[in-house]
C-alpha positions as a Markdown table, in Angstrom:
| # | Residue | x | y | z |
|---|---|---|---|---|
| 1 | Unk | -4.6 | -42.0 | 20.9 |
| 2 | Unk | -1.2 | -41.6 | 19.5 |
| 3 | Unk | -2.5 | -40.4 | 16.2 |
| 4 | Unk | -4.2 | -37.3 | 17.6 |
| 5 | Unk | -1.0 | -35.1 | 17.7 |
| 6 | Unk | -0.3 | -36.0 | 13.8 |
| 7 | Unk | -3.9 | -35.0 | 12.9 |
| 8 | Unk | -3.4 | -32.3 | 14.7 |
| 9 | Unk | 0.0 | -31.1 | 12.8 |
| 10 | Unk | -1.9 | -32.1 | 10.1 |
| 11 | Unk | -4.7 | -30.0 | 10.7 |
| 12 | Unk | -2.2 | -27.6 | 11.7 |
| 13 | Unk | 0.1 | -27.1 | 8.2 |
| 14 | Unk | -3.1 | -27.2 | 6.1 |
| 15 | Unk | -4.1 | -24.1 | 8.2 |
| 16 | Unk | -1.2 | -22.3 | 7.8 |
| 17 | Unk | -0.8 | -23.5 | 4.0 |
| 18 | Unk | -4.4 | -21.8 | 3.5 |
| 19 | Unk | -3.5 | -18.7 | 5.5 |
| 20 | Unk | -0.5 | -18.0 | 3.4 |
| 21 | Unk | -2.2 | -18.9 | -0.4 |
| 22 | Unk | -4.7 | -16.4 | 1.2 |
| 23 | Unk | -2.2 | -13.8 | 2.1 |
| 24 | Unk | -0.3 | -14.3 | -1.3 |
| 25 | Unk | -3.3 | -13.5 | -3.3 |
| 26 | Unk | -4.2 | -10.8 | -1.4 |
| 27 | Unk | -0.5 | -9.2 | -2.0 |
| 28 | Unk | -0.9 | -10.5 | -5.6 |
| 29 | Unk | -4.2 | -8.2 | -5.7 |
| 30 | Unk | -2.8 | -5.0 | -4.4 |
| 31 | Unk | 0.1 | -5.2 | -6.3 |
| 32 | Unk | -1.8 | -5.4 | -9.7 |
| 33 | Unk | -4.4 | -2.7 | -8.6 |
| 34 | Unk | -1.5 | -0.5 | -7.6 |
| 35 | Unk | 0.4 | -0.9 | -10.8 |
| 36 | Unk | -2.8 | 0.0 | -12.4 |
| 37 | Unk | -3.4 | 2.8 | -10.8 |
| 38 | Unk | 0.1 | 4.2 | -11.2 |
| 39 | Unk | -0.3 | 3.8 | -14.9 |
| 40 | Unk | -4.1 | 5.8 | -14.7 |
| 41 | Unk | -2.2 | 8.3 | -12.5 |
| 42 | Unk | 0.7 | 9.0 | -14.8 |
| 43 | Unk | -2.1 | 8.9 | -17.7 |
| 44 | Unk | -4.0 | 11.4 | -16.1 |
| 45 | Unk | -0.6 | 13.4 | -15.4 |
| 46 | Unk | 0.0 | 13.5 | -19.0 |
| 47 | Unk | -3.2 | 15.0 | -20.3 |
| 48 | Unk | -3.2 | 17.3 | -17.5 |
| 49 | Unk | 0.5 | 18.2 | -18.8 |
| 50 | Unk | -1.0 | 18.2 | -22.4 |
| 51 | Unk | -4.4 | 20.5 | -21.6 |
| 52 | Unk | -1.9 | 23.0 | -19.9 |
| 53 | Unk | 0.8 | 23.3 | -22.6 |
| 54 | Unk | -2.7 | 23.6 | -25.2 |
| 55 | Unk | -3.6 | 26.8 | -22.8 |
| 56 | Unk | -0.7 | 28.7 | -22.9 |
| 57 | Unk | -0.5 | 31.7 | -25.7 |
């Protein structure tokens, strides 16, 4: 009966461990999509820019 408590903190820092590996890659995710996107955006920006300079007379 002694044991329980240290299975239990056991049980209890491997849940935690897995909820912040979890939350890491999730952050790790977003901030690669988002650094993607900022490069599409200022991509798109630029042949937007390029189109518009291509119009003028």
């Amino acid at each position: 009966m002694n044991q329980e408590p240290a299975n239990n903190l056991m049980y209890l820092t491997a849940a935690y461990s897995a909820i912040w590996l979890i939350l890491a890659y999730f952050l790790t995710v977003l901030v690669l999509k988002n650094r993607r996107l900022a490069r599409e955006l200022e991509q798109l920006e630029q042949r937007v820019s390029n189109m518009e300079k291509n119009k003028a007379p």
